[in-house]
DRENDO-1510 file (C-alpha; in Angstrom, 1 decimal, always signed):
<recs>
REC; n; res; u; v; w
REC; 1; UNK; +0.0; +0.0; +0.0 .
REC; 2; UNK; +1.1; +3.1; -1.4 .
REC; 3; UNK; +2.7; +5.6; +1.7 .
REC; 4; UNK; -0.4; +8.2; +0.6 .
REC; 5; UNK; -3.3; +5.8; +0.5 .
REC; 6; UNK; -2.5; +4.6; +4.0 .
REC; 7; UNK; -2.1; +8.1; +5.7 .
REC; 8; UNK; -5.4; +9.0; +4.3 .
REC; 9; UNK; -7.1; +5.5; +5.3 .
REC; 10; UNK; -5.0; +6.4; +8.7 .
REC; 11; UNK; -7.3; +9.7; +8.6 .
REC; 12; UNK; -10.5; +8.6; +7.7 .
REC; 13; UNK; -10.6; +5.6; +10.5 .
REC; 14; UNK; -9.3; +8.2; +13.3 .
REC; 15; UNK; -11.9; +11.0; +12.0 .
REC; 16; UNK; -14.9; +8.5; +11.0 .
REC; 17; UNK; -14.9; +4.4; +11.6 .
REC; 18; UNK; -14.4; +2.5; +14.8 .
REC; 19; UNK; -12.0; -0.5; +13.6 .
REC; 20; UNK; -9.0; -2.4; +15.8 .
REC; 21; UNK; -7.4; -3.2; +12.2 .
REC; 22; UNK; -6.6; -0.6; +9.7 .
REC; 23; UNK; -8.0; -1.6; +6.3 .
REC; 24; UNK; -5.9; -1.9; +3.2 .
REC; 25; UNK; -8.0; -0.2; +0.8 .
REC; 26; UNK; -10.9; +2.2; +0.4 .
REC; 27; UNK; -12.7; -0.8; -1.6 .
REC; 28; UNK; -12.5; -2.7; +2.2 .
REC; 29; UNK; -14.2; +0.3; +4.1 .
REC; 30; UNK; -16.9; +0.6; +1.7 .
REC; 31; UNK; -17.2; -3.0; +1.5 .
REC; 32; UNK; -18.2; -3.3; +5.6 .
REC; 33; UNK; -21.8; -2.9; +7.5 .
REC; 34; UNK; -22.4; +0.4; +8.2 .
REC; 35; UNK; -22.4; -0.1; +12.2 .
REC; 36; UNK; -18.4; +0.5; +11.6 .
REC; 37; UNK; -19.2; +4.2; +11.8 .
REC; 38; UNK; -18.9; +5.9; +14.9 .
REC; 39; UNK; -22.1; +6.9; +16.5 .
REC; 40; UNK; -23.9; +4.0; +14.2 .
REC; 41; UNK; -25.0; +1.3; +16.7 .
REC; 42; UNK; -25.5; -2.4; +15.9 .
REC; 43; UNK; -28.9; -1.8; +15.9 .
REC; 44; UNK; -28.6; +0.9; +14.0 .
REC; 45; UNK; -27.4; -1.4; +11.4 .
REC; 46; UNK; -30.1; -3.8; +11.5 .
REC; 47; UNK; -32.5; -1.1; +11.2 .
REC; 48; UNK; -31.2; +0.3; +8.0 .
REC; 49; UNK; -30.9; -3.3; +6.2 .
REC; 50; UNK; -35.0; -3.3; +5.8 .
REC; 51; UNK; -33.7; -0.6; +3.3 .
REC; 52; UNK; -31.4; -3.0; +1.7 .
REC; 53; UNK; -28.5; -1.2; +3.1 .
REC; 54; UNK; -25.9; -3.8; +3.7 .
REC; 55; UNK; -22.1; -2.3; +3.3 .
REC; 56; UNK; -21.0; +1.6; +3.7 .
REC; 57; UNK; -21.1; +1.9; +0.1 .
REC; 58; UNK; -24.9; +1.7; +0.1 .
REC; 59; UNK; -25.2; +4.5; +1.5 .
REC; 60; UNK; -23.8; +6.7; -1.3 .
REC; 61; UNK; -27.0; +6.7; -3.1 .
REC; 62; UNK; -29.6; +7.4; -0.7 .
REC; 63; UNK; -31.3; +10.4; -1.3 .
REC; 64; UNK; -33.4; +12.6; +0.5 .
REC; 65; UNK; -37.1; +11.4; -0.1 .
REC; 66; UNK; -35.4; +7.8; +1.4 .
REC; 67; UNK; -33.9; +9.3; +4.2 .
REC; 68; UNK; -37.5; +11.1; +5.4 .
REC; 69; UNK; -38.9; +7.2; +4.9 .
REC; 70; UNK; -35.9; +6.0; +7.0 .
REC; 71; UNK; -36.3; +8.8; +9.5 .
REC; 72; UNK; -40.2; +8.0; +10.2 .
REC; 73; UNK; -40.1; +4.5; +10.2 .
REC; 74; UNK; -37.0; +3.9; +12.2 .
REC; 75; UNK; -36.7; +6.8; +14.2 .
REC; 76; UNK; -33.3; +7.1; +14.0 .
REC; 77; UNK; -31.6; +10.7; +13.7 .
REC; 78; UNK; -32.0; +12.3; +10.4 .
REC; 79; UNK; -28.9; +14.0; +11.4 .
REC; 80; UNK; -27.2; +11.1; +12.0 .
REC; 81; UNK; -28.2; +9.4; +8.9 .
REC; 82; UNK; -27.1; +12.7; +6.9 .
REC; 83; UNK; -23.6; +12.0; +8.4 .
REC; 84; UNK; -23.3; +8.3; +7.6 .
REC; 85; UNK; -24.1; +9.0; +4.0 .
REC; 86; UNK; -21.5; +12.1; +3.9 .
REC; 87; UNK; -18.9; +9.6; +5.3 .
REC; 88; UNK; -19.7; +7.1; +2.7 .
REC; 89; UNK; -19.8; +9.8; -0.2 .
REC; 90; UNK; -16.5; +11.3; +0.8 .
REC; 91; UNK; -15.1; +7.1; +0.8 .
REC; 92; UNK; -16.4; +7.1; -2.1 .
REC; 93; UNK; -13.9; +9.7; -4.1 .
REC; 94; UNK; -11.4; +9.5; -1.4 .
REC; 95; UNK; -8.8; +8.6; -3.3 .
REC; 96; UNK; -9.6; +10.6; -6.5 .
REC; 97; UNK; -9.5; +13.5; -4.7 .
REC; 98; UNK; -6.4; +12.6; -2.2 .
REC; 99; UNK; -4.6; +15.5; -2.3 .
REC; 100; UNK; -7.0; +17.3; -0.5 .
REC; 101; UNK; -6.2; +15.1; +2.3 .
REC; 102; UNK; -2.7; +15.4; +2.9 .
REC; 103; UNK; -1.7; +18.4; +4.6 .
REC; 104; UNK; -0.2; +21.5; +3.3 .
REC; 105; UNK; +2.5; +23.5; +5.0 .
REC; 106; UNK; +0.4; +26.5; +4.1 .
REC; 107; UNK; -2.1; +28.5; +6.0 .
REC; 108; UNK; -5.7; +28.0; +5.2 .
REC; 109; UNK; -8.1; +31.5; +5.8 .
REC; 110; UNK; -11.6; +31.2; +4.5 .
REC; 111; UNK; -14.1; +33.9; +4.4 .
REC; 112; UNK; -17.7; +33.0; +3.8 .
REC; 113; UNK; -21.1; +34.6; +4.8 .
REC; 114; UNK; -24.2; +35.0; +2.5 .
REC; 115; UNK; -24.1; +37.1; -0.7 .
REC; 116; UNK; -24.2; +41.2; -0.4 .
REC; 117; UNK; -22.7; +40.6; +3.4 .
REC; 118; UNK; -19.6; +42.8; +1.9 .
REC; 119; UNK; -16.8; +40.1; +2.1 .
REC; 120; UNK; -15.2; +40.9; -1.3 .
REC; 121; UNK; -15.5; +45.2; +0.0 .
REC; 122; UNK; -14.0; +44.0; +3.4 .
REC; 123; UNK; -11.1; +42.1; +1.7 .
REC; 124; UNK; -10.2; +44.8; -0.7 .
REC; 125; UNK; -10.6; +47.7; +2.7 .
REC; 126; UNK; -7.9; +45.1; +4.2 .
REC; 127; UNK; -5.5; +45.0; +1.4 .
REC; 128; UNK; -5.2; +48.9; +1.4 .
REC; 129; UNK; -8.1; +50.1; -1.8 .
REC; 130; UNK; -9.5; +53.5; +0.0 .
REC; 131; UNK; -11.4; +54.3; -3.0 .
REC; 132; UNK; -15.2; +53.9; -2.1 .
REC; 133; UNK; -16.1; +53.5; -5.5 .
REC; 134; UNK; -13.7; +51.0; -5.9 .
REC; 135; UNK; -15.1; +49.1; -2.7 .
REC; 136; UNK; -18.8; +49.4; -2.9 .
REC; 137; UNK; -20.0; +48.0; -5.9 .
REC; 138; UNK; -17.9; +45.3; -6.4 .
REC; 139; UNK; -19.6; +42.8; -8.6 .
REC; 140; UNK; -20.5; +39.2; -6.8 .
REC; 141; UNK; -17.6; +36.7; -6.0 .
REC; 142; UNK; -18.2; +33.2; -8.3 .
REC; 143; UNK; -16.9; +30.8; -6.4 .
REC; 144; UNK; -13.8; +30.7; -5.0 .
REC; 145; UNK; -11.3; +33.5; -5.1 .
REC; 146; UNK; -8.0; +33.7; -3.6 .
REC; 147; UNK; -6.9; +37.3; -1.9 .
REC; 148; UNK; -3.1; +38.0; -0.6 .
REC; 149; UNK; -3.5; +40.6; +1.8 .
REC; 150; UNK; +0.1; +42.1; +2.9 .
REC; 151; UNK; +0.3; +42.0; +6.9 .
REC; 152; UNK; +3.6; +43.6; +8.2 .
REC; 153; UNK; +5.4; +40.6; +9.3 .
REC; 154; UNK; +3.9; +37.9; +6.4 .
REC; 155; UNK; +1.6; +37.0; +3.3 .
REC; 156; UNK; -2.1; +35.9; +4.2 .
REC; 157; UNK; -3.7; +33.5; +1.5 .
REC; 158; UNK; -7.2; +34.1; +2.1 .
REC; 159; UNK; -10.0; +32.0; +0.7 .
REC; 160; UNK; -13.5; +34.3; -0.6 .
REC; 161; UNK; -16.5; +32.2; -0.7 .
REC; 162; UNK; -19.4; +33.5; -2.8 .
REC; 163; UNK; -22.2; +33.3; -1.1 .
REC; 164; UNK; -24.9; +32.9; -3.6 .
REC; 165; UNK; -26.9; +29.9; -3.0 .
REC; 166; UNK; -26.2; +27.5; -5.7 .
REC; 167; UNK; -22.1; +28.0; -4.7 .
REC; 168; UNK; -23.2; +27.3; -1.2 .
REC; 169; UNK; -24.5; +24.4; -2.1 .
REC; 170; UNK; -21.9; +23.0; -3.7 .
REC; 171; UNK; -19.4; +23.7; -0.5 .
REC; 172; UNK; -21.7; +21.4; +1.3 .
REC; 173; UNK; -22.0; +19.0; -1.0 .
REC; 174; UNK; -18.3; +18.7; -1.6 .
REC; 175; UNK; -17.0; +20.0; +1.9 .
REC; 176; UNK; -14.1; +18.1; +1.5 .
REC; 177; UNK; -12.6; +20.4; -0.8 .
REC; 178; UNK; -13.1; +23.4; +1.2 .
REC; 179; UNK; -13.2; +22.7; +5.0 .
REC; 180; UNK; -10.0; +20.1; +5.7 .
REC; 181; UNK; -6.7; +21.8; +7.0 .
REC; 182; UNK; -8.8; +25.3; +8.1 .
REC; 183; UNK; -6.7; +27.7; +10.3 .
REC; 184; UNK; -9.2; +30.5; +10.4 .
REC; 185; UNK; -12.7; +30.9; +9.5 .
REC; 186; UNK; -13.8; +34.7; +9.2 .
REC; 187; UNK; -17.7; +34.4; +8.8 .
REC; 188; UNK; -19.1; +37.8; +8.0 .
REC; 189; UNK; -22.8; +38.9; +8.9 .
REC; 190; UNK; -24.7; +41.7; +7.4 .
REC; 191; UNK; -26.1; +43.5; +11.0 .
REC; 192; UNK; -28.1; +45.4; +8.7 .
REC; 193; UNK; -30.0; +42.5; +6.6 .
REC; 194; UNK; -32.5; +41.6; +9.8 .
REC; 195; UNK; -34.6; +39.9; +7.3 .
REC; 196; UNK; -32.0; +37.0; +6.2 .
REC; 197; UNK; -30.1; +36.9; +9.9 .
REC; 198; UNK; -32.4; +33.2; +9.9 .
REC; 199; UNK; -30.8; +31.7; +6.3 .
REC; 200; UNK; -27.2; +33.2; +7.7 .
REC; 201; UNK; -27.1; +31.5; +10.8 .
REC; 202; UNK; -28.9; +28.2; +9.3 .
REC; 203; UNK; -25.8; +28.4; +7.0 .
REC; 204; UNK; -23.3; +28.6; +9.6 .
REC; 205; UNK; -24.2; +26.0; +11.6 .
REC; 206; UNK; -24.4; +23.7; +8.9 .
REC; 207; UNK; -20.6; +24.4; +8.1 .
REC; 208; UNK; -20.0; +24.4; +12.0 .
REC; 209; UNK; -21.2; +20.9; +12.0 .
REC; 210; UNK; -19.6; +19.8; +9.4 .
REC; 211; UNK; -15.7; +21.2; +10.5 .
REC; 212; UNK; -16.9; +19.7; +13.3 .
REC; 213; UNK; -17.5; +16.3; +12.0 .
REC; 214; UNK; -14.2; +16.7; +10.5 .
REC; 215; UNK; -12.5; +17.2; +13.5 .
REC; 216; UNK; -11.0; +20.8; +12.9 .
REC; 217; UNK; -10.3; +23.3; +14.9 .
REC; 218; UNK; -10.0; +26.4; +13.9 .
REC; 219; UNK; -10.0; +29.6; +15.4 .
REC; 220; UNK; -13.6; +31.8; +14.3 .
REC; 221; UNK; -13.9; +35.2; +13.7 .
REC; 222; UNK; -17.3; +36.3; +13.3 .
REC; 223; UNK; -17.8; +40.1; +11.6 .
REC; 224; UNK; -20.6; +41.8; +12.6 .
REC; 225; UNK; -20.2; +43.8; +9.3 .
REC; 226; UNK; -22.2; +47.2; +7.9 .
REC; 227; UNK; -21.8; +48.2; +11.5 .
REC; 228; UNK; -21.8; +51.1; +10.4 .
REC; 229; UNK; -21.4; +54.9; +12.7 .
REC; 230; UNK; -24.6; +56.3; +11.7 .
REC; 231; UNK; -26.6; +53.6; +12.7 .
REC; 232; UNK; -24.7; +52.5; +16.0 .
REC; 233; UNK; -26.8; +54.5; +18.8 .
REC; 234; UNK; -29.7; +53.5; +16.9 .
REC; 235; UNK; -32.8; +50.6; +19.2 .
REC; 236; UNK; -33.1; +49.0; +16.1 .
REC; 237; UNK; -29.2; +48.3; +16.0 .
REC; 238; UNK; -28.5; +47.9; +19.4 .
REC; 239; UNK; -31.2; +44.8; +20.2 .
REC; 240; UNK; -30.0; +43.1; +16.3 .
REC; 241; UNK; -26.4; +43.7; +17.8 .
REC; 242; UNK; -27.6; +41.6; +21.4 .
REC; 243; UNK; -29.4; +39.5; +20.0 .
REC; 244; UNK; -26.9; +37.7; +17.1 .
REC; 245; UNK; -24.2; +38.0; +19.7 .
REC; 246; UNK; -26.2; +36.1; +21.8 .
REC; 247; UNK; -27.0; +33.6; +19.5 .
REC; 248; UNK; -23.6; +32.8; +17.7 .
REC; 249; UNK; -21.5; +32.7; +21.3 .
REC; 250; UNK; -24.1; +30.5; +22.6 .
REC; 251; UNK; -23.7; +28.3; +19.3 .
REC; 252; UNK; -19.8; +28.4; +19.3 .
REC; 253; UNK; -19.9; +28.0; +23.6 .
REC; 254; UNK; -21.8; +24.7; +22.9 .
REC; 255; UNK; -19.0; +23.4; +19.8 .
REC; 256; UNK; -15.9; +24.4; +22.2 .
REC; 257; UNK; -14.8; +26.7; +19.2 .
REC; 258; UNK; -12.3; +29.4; +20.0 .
REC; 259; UNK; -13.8; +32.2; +19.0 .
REC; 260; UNK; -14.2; +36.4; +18.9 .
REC; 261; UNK; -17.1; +38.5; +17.3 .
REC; 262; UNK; -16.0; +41.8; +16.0 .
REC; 263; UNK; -18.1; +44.7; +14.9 .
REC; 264; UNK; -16.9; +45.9; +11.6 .
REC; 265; UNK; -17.7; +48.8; +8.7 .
REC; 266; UNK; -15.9; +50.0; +5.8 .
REC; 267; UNK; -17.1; +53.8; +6.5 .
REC; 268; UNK; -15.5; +52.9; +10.0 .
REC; 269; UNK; -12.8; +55.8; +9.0 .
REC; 270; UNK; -16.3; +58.5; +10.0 .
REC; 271; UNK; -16.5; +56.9; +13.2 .
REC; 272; UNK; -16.3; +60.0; +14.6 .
REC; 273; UNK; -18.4; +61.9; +12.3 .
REC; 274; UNK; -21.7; +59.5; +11.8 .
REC; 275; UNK; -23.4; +62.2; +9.5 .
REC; 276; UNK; -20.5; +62.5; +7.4 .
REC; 277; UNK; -20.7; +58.3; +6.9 .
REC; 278; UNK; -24.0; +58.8; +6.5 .
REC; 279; UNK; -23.6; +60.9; +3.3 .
REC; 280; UNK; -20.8; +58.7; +1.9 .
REC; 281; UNK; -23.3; +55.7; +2.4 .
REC; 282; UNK; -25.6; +57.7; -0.4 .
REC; 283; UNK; -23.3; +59.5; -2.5 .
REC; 284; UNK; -21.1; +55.9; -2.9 .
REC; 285; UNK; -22.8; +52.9; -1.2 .
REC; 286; UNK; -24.5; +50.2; -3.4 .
REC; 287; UNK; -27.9; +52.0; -2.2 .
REC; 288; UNK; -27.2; +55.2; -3.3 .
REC; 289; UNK; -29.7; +57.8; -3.6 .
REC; 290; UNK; -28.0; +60.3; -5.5 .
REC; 291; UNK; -28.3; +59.9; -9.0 .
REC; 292; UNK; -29.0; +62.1; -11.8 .
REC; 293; UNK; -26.4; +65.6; -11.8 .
REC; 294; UNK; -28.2; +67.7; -9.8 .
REC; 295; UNK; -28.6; +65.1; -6.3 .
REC; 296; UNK; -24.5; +64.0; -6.8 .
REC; 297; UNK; -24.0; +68.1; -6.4 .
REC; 298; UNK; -26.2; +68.6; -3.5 .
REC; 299; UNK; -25.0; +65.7; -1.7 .
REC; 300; UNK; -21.2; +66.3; -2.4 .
REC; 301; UNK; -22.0; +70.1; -1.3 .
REC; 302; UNK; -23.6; +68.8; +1.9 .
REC; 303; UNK; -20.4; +66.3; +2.5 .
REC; 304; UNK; -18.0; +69.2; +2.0 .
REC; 305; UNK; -19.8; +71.6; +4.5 .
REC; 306; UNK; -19.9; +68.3; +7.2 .
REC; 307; UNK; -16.5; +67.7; +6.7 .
REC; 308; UNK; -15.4; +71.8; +7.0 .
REC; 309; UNK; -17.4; +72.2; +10.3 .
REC; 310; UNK; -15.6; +69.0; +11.5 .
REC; 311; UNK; -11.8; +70.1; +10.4 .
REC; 312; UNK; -12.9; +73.7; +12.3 .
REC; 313; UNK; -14.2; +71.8; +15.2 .
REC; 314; UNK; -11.0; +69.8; +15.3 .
REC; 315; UNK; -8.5; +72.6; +14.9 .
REC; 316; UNK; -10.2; +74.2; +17.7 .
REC; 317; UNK; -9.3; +71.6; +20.1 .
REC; 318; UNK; -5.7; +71.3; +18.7 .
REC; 319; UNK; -5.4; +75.5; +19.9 .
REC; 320; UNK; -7.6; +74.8; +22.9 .
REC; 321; UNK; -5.0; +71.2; +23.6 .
REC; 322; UNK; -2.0; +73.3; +22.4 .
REC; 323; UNK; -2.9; +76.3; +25.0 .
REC; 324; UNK; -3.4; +74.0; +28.0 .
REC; 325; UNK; +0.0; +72.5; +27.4 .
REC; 326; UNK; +1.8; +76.0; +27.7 .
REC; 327; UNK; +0.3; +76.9; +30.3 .
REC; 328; UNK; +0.8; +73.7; +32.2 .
REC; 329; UNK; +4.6; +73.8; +31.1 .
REC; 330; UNK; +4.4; +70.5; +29.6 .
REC; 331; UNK; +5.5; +69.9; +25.9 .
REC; 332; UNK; +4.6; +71.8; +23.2 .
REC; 333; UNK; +3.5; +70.8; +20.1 .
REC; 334; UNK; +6.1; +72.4; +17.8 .
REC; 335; UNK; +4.8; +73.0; +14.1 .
REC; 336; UNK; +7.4; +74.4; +12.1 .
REC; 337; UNK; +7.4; +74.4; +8.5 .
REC; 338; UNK; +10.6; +72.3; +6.3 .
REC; 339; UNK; +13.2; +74.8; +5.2 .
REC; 340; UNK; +12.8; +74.6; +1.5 .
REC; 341; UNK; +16.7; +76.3; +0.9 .
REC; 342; UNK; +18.2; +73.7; +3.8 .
REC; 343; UNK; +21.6; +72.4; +2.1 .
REC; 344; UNK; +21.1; +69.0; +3.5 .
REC; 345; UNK; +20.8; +66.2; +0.7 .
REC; 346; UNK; +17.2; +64.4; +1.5 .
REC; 347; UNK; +17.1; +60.9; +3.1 .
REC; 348; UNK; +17.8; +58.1; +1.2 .
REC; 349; UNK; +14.5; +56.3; +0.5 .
REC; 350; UNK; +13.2; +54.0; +2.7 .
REC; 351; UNK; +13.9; +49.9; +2.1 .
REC; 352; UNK; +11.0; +48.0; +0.6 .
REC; 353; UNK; +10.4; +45.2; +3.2 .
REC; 354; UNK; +10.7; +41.8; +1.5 .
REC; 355; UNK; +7.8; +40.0; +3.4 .
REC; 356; UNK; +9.5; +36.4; +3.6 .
REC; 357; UNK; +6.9; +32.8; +3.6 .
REC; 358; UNK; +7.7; +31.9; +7.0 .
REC; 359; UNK; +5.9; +29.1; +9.6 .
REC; 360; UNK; +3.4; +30.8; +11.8 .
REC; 361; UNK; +0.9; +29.9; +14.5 .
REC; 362; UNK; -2.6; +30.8; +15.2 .
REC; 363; UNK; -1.9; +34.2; +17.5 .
REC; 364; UNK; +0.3; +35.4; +15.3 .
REC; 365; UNK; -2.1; +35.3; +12.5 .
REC; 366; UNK; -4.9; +36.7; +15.0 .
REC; 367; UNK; -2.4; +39.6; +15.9 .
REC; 368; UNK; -1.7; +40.3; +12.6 .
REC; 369; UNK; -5.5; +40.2; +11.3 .
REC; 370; UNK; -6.6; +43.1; +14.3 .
REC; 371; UNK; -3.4; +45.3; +13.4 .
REC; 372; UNK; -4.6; +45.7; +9.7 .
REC; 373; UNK; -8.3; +45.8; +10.9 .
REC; 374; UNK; -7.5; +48.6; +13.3 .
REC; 375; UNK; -5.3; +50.6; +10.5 .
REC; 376; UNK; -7.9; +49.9; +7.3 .
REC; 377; UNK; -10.1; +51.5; +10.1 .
REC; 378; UNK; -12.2; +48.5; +9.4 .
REC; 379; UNK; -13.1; +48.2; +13.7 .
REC; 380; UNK; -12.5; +50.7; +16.2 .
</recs>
C-alpha cells in the first residue's frame, strides 16, 4: 500500500470508523456494514438493512425522499443518517481527490457569509483600496477566489467564498474540498440584513457541523459587518447587535470553538463623524440615492460643508490642547514648516520590506489580522 493511500485510510478511520485493524483499501471500508461508523450502533445497522443497506457503500445513493422514509419508520436521527451517507460519499472519491487530504504546510483563511454581506468590500478595505467607488459595488464573487493581503510581518492567502446559493450548495456537498486543514474561519454577517439573519445562521451552523464532523479546529472570527457609525446608537441596531451576539457565542460555547465576534464597517474611517458616513453611504454605497447631476452636487456640497465644520471643530481643540500645554509647562506641540533652501541632501528612500513565507501559529495570525483591521479602520 502506497505511503499516501495509507495516511489518508489512517485519517479517515481516526476522524470517521471504529476498527482495531486498519483496512488496506478504500474498496474494504466501503465494503463493511455500516455499524463500523462511529455513533452508528449495531442496531442501527439492523434497522437500515430493511432498506437493503448492507455495506457503507450503500449509502452513497440514498437520497433525500429515502432518508424522510428512514427517518419515520425507524426513528433514527435524520442528522445522524445525513452524516453516515456524507462519510460514505466522501469514501467514495477519497482517493480521486487525495490531495486534499494530505496536509499543506500553508495557512488556510476562508471567508464565507451570505451574498451582499460585503466580504469581497472587506477584503479589498484590508488589502489597502481606500477608493469607495472602488469598494462598494464590487460585482458578486463566483466561487472561489484567492486574496493576498500584505500584513507587516507575512503574506495571508485568504479563501473568498461567494455566497450565492447555488455555490453554497456546492461547498456542502463537496466539503471536503473546502473545509479540511482550516486555520481561520472569518464568517461575515450583514447586522443590517435583519430579514435574512435566519438563512445566515442556518448556513453557519451547517458548516459548523460539518468542520466539526471533521474534526478541525480552527480559530472563528465572526464580523458583525455594515456596523456602520450612523446607525450605532440607533434601538433597532442595538437589540439586532444583542441579539446575534447572543446567538452565535451561545452556538460556538456549545461546539468548544475558540472564538471572537468583532463589529466591523468599511465607512468605519467617519467613526467620529456619523453624519458624514451617512452621506458617503448615499453619495457611494450600493444603495445610493444620489443619481442624476443635480442630487450628486447637493450631496457632495452637503459632505463638503460636514467635513469643513468637523476640520474647524478639530482645529479648535488642537489651539484649545496646544494652549493647555503652555500653560501647564508640559511639551509643546512644535509645528514648524521644512526649510525649502536647507543644504542637507534628502534621506535616502526607505527599504521596501521583502515580506518572507515563514511558519506561523494561530496568534500570530490573529495579531496580525486586528493590526490591519484597526489601520484599514475597518473596527474601532
Amino acid at each position: 500500500m502506497s505511503s499516501d493511500k495509507e495516511k489518508i485510510i489512517k485519517i479517515f478511520c481516526k476522524k470517521f470508523l471504529d476498527l482495531e485493524k486498519t483496512p488496506n483499501s478504500f474498496s474494504e471500508i466501503l465494503n463493511m456494514k455500516p455499524d463500523v461508523l462511529k455513533d452508528c450502533s449495531k442496531e442501527n445497522g439492523d434497522k437500515l438493512k430493511k432498506y437493503k443497506i448492507i455495506q457503507i457503500r450503500h449509502l452513497v445513493k440514498i437520497d433525500s425522499k429515502n432518508v424522510k422514509k428512514i427517518v419515520k419508520e425507524t426513528y433514527i436521527n435524520e442528522e445522524q443518517i445525513e452524516k453516515w451517507i456524507l462519510v460514505a460519499q466522501l469514501l467514495s472519491r477519497a482517493w480521486k481527490k487525495r490531495s486534499l487530504y494530505l496536509k499543506k504546510s500553508k495557512q488556510k483563511i476562508i471567508v464565507l457569509g451570505l451574498n451582499n454581506a460585503g466580504k469581497t468590500s472587506m477584503l479589498e478595505s484590508l488589502k489597502g483600496k481606500t477608493k469607495f467607488g472602488d469598494i462598494t459595488n464590487l460585482p458578486p464573487t463566483k466561487g472561489v477566489e484567492i486574496q493576498k493581503v500584505e500584513v507587516e510581518n507575512f503574506n495571508l492567502m485568504i479563501w473568498d467564498f461567494g455566497g450565492q446559493e447555488f455555490h453554497r450548495q456546492d461547498y456542502l456537498k463537496n466539503p471536503e474540498e473546502y473545509f479540511l486543514h482550516i486555520d481561520l474561519i472569518i464568517y461575515v454577517i450583514d447586522i443590517q440584513d435583519s430579514e435574512r439573519y435566519d438563512e445566515s445562521l442556518e448556513y453557519f451552523e451547517k458548516i459548523l457541523e460539518i468542520i466539526r464532523y471533521f474534526k478541525e479546529n480552527p480559530y472563528v472570527l465572526v464580523l458583525l459587518h455594515k456596523s456602520d457609525p450612523d446607525i450605532r446608537q440607533s434601538v433597532d441596531f442595538q437589540i439586532n447587535n444583542e441579539m446575534i451576539s447572543e446567538i452565535i457565542s451561545t452556538s460556538l460555547s456549545e461546539r468548544n470553538f475558540n472564538f471572537e465576534l468583532i463589529q466591523s464597517s468599511i465607512y468605519n474611517f467617519y467613526a467620529n463623524e456619523p453624519e458624514f458616513a451617512k452621506s458617503f453611504k448615499q453619495f457611494f454605497g450600493p444603495d445610493k440615492i444620489a443619481n442624476t447631476v443635480e442630487e450628486q452636487v447637493s450631496l457632495l456640497s452637503e459632505m463638503v460643508i460636514k467635513l469643513n465644520s468637523s476640520i474647524i471643530h478639530q482645529f479648535q481643540e488642537l489651539k484649545d490642547l496646544i494652549k493647555v500645554s503652555n500653560l501647564k509647562g508640559g511639551d509643546i506641540i512644535n509645528l514648524k514648516t521644512s526649510n525649502r533652501n536647507s543644504t542637507q541632501p534628502p534621506p535616502p528612500p526607505p527599504k521596501k520590506k521583502i515580506l518572507q513565507e515563514k511558519k506561523f501559529n494561530r496568534n500570530d495570525v490573529m495579531s496580525e489580522l486586528r493590526k490591519v483591521f484597526k489601520l484599514r479602520n475597518l473596527t474601532d
